[in-house]
Each structure stands twice: as structure tokens, then as C-alpha cells.
N, C-alpha and C positions, 0 to 999 in steps of 0.2 A: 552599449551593446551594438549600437548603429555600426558606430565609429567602427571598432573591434572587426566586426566581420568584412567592411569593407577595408581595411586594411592587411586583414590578414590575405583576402583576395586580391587585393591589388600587388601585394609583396610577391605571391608566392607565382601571378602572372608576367611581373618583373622580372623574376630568377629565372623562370623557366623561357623568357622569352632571350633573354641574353643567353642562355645557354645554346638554346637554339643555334641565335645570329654566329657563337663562337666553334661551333661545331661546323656552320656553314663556310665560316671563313677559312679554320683549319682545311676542312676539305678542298677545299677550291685554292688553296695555296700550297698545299702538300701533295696531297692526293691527286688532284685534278690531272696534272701534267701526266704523269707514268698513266694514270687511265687513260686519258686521250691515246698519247701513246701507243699503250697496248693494244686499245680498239682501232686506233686507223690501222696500226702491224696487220691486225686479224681481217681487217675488210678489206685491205689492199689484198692479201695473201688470198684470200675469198676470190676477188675481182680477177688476179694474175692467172687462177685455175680456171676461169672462166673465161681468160684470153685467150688462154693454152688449147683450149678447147676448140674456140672457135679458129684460132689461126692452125692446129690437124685439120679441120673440117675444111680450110677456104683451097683454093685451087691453088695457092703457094706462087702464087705469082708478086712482083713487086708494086703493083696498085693495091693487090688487098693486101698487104705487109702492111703498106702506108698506112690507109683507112684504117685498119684495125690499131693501129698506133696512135693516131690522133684521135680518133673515138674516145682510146682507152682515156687519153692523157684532158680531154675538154669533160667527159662523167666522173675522173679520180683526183684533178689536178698532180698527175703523177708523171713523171718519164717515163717511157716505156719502149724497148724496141728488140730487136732478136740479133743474134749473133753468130757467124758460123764457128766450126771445130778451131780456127785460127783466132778467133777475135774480132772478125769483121765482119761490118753491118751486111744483113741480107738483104736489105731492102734500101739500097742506095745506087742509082745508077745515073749520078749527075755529076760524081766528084771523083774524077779518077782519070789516070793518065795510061793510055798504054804504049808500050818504048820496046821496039824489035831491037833485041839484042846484037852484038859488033862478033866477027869471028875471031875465036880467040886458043889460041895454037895450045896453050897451058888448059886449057877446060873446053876442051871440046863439048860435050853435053850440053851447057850452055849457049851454045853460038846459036842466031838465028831464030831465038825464039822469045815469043811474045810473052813481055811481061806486064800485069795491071797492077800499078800502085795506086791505090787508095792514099788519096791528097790528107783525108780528113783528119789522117793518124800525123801527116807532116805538118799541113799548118789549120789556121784556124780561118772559117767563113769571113772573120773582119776582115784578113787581107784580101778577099777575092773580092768582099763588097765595097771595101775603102776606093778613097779616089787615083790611085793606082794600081787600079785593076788594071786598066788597060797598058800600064807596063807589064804585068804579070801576064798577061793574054800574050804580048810579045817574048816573051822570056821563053812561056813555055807552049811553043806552036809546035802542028807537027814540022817536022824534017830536024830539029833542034838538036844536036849533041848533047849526052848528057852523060854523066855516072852516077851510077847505081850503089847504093852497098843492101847488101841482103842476108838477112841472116834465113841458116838451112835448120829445117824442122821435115822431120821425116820426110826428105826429099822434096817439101813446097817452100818457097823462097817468099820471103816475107820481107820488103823493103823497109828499112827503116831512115835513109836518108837521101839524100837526092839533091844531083850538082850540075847546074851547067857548065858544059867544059867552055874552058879560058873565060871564066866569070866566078868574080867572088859570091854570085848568090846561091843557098843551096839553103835545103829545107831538112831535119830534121826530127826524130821522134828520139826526143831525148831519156825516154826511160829504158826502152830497146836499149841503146846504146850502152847506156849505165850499166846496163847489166850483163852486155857484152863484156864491157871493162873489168866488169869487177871479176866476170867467170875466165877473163885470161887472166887477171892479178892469180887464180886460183888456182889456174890449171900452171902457172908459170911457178908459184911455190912447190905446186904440186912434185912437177917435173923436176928440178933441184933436188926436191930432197928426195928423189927418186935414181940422181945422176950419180948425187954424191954417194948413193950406196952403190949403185951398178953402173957403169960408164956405156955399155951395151944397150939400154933400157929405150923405147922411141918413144916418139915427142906425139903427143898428143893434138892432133889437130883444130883448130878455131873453126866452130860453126858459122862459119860468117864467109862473105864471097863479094867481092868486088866484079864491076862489069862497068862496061859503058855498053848506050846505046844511040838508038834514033827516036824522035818520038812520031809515031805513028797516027794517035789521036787523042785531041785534049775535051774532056769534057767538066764545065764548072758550074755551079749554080749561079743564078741570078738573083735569088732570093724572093722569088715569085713561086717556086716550086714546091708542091704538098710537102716534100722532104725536107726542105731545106728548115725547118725549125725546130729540128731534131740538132743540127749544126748550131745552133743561137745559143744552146747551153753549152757554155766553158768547161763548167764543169762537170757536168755530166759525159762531155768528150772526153776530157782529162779522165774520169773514175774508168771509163772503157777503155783508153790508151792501160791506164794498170793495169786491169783484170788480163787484157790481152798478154801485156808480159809478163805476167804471173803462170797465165795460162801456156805461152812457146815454153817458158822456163820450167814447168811442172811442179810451180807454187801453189796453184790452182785447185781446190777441193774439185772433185766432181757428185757432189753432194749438194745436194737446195742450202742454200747460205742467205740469212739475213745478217748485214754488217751494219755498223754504225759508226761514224767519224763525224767530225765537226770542220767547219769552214767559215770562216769570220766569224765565229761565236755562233753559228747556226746550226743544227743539229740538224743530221739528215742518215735516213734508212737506205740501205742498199741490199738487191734483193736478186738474188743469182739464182735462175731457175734449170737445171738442165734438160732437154728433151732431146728428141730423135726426131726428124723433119719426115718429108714423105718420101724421102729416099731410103730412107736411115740412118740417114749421117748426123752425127752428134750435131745438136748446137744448143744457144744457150738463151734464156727469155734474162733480159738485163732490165732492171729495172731501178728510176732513185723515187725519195720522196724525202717534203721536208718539212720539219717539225719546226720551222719558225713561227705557222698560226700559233702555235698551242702554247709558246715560250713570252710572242706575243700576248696572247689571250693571261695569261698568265700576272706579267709584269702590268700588264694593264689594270688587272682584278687587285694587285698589292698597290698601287698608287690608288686608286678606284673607294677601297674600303676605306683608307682614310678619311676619304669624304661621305663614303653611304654611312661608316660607324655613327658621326655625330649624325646623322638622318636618321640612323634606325633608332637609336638613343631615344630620340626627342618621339619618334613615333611610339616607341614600346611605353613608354612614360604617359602618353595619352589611350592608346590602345588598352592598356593593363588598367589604366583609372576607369575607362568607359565600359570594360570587361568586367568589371568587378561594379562596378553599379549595373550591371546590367543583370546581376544575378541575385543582388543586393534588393533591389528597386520592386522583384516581384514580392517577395518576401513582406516590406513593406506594404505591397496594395493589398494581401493576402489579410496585413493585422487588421488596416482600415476597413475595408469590407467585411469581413468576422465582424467590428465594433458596432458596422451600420446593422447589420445585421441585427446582433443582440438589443436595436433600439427599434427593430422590425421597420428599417427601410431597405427594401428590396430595388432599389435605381440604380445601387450600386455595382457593375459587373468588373471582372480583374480579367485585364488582356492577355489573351494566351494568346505568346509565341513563341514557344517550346514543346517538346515531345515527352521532356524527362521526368522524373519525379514532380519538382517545381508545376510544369506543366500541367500532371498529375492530378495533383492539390488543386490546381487552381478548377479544372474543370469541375470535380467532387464540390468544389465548395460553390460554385456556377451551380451545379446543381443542384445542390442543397438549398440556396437562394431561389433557384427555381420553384420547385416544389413548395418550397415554404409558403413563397409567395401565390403560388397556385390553391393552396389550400386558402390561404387566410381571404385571398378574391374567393374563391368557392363560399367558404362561410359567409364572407359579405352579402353576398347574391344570396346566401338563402336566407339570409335575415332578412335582405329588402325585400326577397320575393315574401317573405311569410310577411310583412308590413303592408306589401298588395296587396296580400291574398286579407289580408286583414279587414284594409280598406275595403276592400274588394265585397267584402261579405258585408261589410257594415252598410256598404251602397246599396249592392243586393238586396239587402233588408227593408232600407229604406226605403225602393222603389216598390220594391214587393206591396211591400205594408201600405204605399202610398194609390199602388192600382188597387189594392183588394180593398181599401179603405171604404171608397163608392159603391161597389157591388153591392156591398153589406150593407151601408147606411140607405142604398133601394132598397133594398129587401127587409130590412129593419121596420123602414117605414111602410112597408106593406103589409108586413105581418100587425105590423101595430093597427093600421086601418081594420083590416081582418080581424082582427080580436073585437076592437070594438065596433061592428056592425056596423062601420060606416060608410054609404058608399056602396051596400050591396047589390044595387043595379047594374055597380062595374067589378062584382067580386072575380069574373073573371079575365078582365083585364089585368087587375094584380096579378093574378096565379102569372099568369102570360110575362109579367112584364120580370116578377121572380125565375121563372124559366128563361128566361131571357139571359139574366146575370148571372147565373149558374151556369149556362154554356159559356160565356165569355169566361170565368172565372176558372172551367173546366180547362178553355184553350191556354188560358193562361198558365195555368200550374207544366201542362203538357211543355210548352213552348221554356219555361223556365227549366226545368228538367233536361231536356236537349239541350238548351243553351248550357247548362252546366256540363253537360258531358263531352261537349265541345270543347269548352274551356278549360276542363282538368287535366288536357295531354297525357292522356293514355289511349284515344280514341284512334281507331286504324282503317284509314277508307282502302275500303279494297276496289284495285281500278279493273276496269273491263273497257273490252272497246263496243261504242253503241252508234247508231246514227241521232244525231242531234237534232236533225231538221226534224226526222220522226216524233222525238220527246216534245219537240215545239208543236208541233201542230195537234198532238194529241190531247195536249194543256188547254189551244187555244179553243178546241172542241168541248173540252171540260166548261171553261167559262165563256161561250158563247153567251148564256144564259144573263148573266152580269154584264158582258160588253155592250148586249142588244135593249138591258135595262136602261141603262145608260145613252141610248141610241149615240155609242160609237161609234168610228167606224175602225178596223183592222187593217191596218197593210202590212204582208207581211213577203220578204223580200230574201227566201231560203236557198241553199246551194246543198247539196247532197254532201255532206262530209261525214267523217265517222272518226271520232275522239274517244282518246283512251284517259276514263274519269270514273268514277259513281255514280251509273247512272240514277238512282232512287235521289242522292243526296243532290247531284246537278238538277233533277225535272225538282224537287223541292224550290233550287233558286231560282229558277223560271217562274214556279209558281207566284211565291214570294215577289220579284221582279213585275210580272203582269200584274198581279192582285194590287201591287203600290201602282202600277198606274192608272190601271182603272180606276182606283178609290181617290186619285189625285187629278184625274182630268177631269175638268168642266163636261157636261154634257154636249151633243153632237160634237164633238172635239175627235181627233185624229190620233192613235197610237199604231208607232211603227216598229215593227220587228228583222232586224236584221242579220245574216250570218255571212260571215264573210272569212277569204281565207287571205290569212300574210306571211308568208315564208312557211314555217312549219307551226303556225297557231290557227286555232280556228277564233274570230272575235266574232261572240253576239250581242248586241245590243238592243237595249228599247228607250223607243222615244216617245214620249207622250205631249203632244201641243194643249197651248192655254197656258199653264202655270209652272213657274221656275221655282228655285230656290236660292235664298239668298246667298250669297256668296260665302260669307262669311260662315254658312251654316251646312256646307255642300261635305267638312268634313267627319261634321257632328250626327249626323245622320243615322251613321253607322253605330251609334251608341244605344246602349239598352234604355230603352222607356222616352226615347228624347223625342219631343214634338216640339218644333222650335216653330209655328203658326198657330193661328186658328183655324187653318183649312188642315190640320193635321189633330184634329180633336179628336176622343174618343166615343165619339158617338159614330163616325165611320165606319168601328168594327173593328179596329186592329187593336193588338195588344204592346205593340212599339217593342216588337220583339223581332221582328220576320229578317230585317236590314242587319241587325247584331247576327241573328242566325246563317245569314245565306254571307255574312264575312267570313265567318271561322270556318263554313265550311270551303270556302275559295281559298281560302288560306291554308288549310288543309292539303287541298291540291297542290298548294307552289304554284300558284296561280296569279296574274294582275287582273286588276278589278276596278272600277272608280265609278263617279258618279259627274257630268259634267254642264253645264246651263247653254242650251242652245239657241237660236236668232228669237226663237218663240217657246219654248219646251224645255225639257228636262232630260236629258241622256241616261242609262245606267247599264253599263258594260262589264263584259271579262271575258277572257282568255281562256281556251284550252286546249289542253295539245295536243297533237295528228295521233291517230293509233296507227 
């Protein structure tokens, strides 16, 4: 059955862990890309309205054009720049030539006036930063002759090519042109098969216009300028040289367009935004991005799994083993504990580390073991306690029996004198000396009665606060009488405190206390009384000079009936009851108490607490 369940657990965390892994891999080789995809579309598109925003707001000058460009493009890794109604950057004023046009008898309108070509559309930054720049610096200086060709768009001339006269070199925007060519291919079929119907019919003119000029002034990057790393992408020049002549040509959506086309195998977003500037003149937020991470990220994760598959293989095979005895293993500790159990040893507990059912079980059966075993200690204790209490009463009896034993056999033997008229010159000595063991025999029974009520634990001191010193002095005036028999002498060395105790049952162990030292000091001898306070206890003590106690006996003291001397005989008067007495009632309190052998004397002390 062992086997069985951990197999069926192990199997079924096998399947469902491969499933997992195959679901993860499907995703992340299917799935992953178009997500990506979609989510950078939507947060670029996100970001670009957030440009749009702040480039309305900025003061439209070409430093915040800039700034707001390279911001964009170092937070999105994205291209980004703005474009006017023609196609050209608005925020470029390092790359551009401008050339006073030559008088020109055929196009008046033309002559005489200043044209700006934008270099960026003719050639590319490598040849301005190659190491024939400064050929090109000489090429195109101002005073320089040049020709122009332009193509016309609602009356604005839009250069598309550029030639120094009497020199082979000239620069070109080769899509411009194409599209010149292709629209005279079209306007020149057009016309034919317009001629051969009607010989009358006129010829439709080329929007396009030759010129030459002078160059007036050249300005080119260095490649130090905030601008100039908008120039560094090729292609991103090239996608804005199209849009541009898509745009003269009216290919041109005037609609938000996101495009996609590929370039060396790389996939890249193109994202055409149109707005209105702060003039109101159309222009266009241009922007690329490229989806090479994700293509990357991609082909990485398919060589990748090859190798994490046999990794996870090997983990899911250990995980699923260790998973399935981990669910297995309580179960187990669950039967052995029940067994201990049934054989009533209770040592055994079952480790909970779960919340679930398992868990569950396991605390209930903790419990159960608990309790079990709290009762079966319960019953223990009161069997041992009734084996005391047993003893207890058997000793009781015995000492009982063994004090009242004497009493009797005085008085036995008095009465018997008394019967037989022996002695009747001291008949009343007998009487006396029977009176005698009758009051001891009285104290006795009294003092065993308390002491059992003591010791029954049901008895309840009820505390009050009293002065201490008072109860002391008013004891020591009680037994002046006894001290001064004795020619003691008293010192006693009080402080005014006031304890919260009983006080009847406290002046009791006073009594008790003095009575044992008066009955145990030698005559003229010295007992002293002390009250002292320490932290929040009050300690009193008494000390009585001349006579110690043995050591070994200093704990025995405290027992009912114990005289461990002959200076502890009972012919002194005590009933070896007062020392068990004035325990239980200190014990009573929660009290410390002890009895200690001092340089000459005997100490006996306790505690009680501040009221």
C-alpha cells in the first residue's frame, strides 16, 4: 500500500509537471513573439502620444525638437523625429546648403532666389565624416557653381539632385527621381494615346525644373552635434527619404499608420503620426522600432530548451519523487504514532507542516495524545498523592499515638498511686502533675487539628495590610514574662513597615518563632529580632546566641514531632508541632522562609511582601 500511493503520487506529479514545462515552451516559442510584439506596438503607440503632447506644449524651437527626440529614443530604444508638410526634418539645422539661384530668361519666377537643400535626403553623414570631408568641404563652398534639379509641389521646389558645374560629382535622392521617371514614362503613354486620337490635344507638363546657382552658404555636421545621431541610422534615413516621396507623390495616407517591413531578416515597426504644429501647418511625428530583441530572445529560448529540457527532466524526476514522499511520509508518522499510542506512550509527537486535511489529522491526533496523556499523569498524581496521603496518615498516627503515649502512661501511673492510697501526703502533687498532661495533651490535639487544616489545601488566608513592627512588639510584651524567667536579654532592631499578609496567622509564627528561641537558649544568653526591608520584601529574623543546630538537621526541623537533641526534649513544653505549623502557614503566603547556624546561634527567618 506504501509503494502504491507513492507511486501513484509520484506519477501523477511527473505528468502534470511535464505538462506544465510543455505548455511553457509552446508559449514562449509560439506565443511569446506576436505578444511581445503587440505589447511594445501598444507602449511605443502609448509613449508617441505622450511625445505628441509634450512637443504641442514645448516652445517649437529646434533645441526642444532635439531634446525631446533623444529623450524619446534613450527611455524607448526607438527612433523618433518630426517632419514637415514636405517630408523634412524640422529639427535639423546643421545639414543643408543654401544656393541664390542664376537669372534665367525661360523662368523668370525663379531667378534670384534662395534655395535650402537639405543634404540629408542627397547623401549620407559617412561621407561628410569619412576622410574626405575636406574634399567635400572644397567641392561645396560658398561662391561654388552648381545645378539644381527640383521637383514642383504646390509651388515649393524640393531638390532632389545636386551637381557642380564642370565636375563629375553630384549627389542625388534616388527615389525622387525614380518616380519622376516613372510618372514621365506615364504622362508620355498617356499623351500618345491621347495624340493618336486627337492631333490638337497639349502635352502635359513635367513637374520637375532645372536651375543652376551660386552657393551662398554650407553648413554640415561634425558629428559632435545633439542632431547629428538621428543621421547614423541608414535606415531610418532611407524609410523618411520614402515616406517623403510617397508623401510629394500623394501615396501618402494622411491617417496614423503603423507599417511593418523587414531588413536583413529583421523585423521593424513603422509608425506615421500626423499632427498640426503651432502654426497649423500639417506635419508628421515619424517614427521606427525593431523587433530584433524579441526574434532574438526568441531563437535564443529554442536553442536554450534543448538544454534546460534535459535539466528540467532530471529536476521534475527528483521534485515529483521528494513531492510524493512528502505527502506520503506524514501519513506514515500519522500510523506510527496511533501504534505508540495504542501501547500508551505518549513521546511520540507527528510534525506538522501543513494547513490541509493531513495537517488536520495530524494536530487532532497531537491532541488526542495530549489529553490522553494529561489525564493518565493526572490519575498518576492522584494515586501517588493518595499513597502520601496514605503514608501520610500512617505517620500521623504514629506520632500521634507515640506523643499521647507518655501523657497517658503519667497519668495511668497516678491514678494507680491514687487508687491505692499510696503516697497520700503528695495526693496532691499527682492531681497537679495529671493536670499538667492534660493541658499538654489539650495543646496537642489543638495544634494537630490546625496542622491538618493546613495541610488539606482548601484552607484560604485572607490578606490585609498591618504593621509588622507593631505585631512584634506586642508578642515581645506578651512573653516578657518567659524572656525575664530566663534572665534573657531582648534586642530588638524594628523599622516601621506595613505588609500585606494574615495578620492572626503571621503574629502565630512570631509567636511560634520567639517561643522556639526562648525554649532553646541557654540562660543569660542574647536573642535578637530583626526587620529589615529589601527591594519590595520586608525580612524578619530572630537570632538566638549559645546553641546551634546541626547541620545536617537544620532541614529536618521543619517536620512534625522531630527532635533531633536532647536539648529539644519534651519536657520543655513544646509539642514539635509550632516549626510544621508556622511552614504551611508561610507557604500559604508564597513566601521564603529558612532556618540558618550563625558564628554562635541559630537564625530563623521569612519574607513578606510590601502592602
Amino acid at each position: 500500500m506504501r509503494r502504491s500511493i507513492v507511486l501513484k503520487l509520484f506519477t501523477l506529479t511527473t505528468l502534470l509537471c511535464l505538462f506544465i514545462l510543455a505548455a511553457v515552451y509552446l508559449g514562449q516559442t509560439i506565443f511569446f513573439k506576436q505578444y511581445y510584439a503587440n505589447r511594445k506596438v501598444a507602449d511605443i503607440q502609448a509613449n508617441i502620444q505622450t511625445f505628441k503632447s509634450d512637443l504641442l506644449n514645448s516652445d517649437g524651437s529646434v533645441l526642444a525638437l532635439q531634446k525631446l527626440e533623444q529623450d524619446f529614443y534613450r527611455e524607448n530604444n526607438t527612433w523618433i523625429t518630426t517632419l514637415d508638410s514636405y517630408g523634412n526634418l524640422k529639427n535639423a539645422n546643421d545639414f543643408y546648403l543654401e544656393i541664390k539661384t542664376a537669372t534665367n530668361k525661360n523662368e523668370p519666377d525663379s531667378s534670384n532666389k534662395i534655395v535650402s537643400v537639405p543634404l540629408y535626403h542627397l547623401m549620407s553623414i559617412d561621407e561628410v565624416l569619412d576622410t574626405n570631408q575636406n574634399q567635400l568641404s572644397e567641392l561645396l563652398k560658398p561662391g561654388t557653381a552648381v545645378d539644381l534639379s527640383m521637383y514642383v509641389k504646390d509651388s515649393a521646389l524640393i531638390p532632389y539632385e545636386l551637381a557642380v558645374e564642370n565636375s563629375q560629382d553630384n549627389w542625388r535622392n534616388e527615389i525622387i527621381a525614380k518616380k519622376l521617371y516613372e510618372l514621365q514614362l506615364q504622362i508620355k503613354k498617356s499623351e500618345k494615346k491621347e495624340v493618336a486620337q486627337s492631333p490638337e490635344v497639349e502635352y502635359t507638363p513635367i513637374p520637375g525644373l532645372m536651375m543652376s546657382g551660386t552657393i551662398t552658404k554650407v553648413l554640415l555636421p561634425k558629428g559632435n552635434e545633439s542632431s547629428s545621431f538621428i543621421y547614423t541610422n541608414r535606415l531610418f534615413m532611407e524609410r523618411m527619404k520614402q515616406f517623403q516621396a510617397n508623401l510629394l507623390f500623394d501615396e501618402a495616407s494622411q491617417q496614423q499608420q503603423i507599417l511593418d517591413f523587414t531588413q536583413n531578416d529583421v523585423k521593424y515597426k513603422l509608425f506615421i503620426d500626423p499632427i498640426k504644429d503651432h502654426t497649423g501647418q500639417p506635419s508628421y511625428i515619424f517614427s521606427m522600432a525593431s523587433l530584433q530583441p524579441v526574434d532574438e530572445a526568441v531563437q535564443m529560448l529554442e536553442d536554450y530548451y534543448v538544454y534546460m529540457i534535459a535539466l528540467v527532466l532530471l529536476l521534475i524526476v527528483f521534485v515529483s519523487l521528494y513531492y510524493s514522499r512528502k505527502i506520503a511520509r506524514p501519513l506514515l508518522q500519522i500510523n506510527e504514532t496511533t501504534k505508540r499510542i495504542a501501547n500508551l506512550d505518549f513521546s511520540k509527537k507527528i510534525e506538522i507542516k501543513s494547513s490541509d486535511e493531513i495537517g488536520d489529522l495530524s494536530r487532532s491526533i497531537n491532541s488526542l495524545s495530549n489529553t490522553l496523556h494529561s489525564y493518565i499523569e493526572q490519575l498518576q498524581q492522584d494515586i501517588e498523592k493518595e499513597k502520601q496521603l496514605e503514608s501520610t496518615r500512617k505517620e500521623f498516627i504514629s506520632g500521634v499515638s507515640h506523643e499521647l503515649k507518655t501523657p497517658l502512661s503519667i497519668m495511668k501511673s497516678c491514678i494507680s498511686i491514687l487508687k491505692d492510697d499510696v503516697a497520700t501526703h503528695k495526693r496532691e502533687h499527682y492531681f497537679e502533675a495529671m493536670e499538667k498532661e492534660v493541658d499538654r495533651m489539650d495543646r496537642l490535639i489543638v495544634d494537630m487539628l490546625e496542622l491538618a487544616k493546613f495541610e488539606s489545601g482548601t484552607y484560604k488566608m485572607l490578606m490585609e495590610p498591618f504593621c509588622i513592627d507593631k505585631s512584634i512588639e506586642t508578642i515581645c510584651d506578651q512573653l516578657m514574662d518567659q524572656i525575664a524567667l530566663k534572665q534573657l536579654h531582648l534586642h530588638t532592631d524594628l523599622i516601621s513597615a506595613e505588609v500585606m499578609a494574615n495578620q492572626n496567622r503571621i503574629e502565630q509564627v512570631i509567636t511560634n518563632f520567639l517561643t522556639n528561641a526562648i525554649r532553646y537558649t541557654p540562660d543569660n544568653e542574647h536573642i535578637y529580632i530583626v526587620v529589615r526591608e529589601e527591594q519590595e520584601l520586608i525580612k524578619v529574623s530572630f537570632e538566638n546566641k549559645g546553641a546551634q543546630i546541626p547541620a545536617q538537621q537544620l532541614d529536618k526541623i521543619w517536620d512534625r514531632f522531630y527532635r533531633g537533641d536532647v536539648a529539644r526534649h519534651r519536657a520543655s513544653g513544646g509539642t514539635g508541632l509550632g516549626l510544621a505549623i508556622s511552614k504551611n502557614i508561610l507557604e500559604l503566603h508564597g513566601v521564603s522562609y529558612g532556618s540558618v547556624n550563625t558564628l554562635d546561634g541559630v537564625m530563623f527567618y521569612f519574607y513578606l511582601k510590601k502592602a
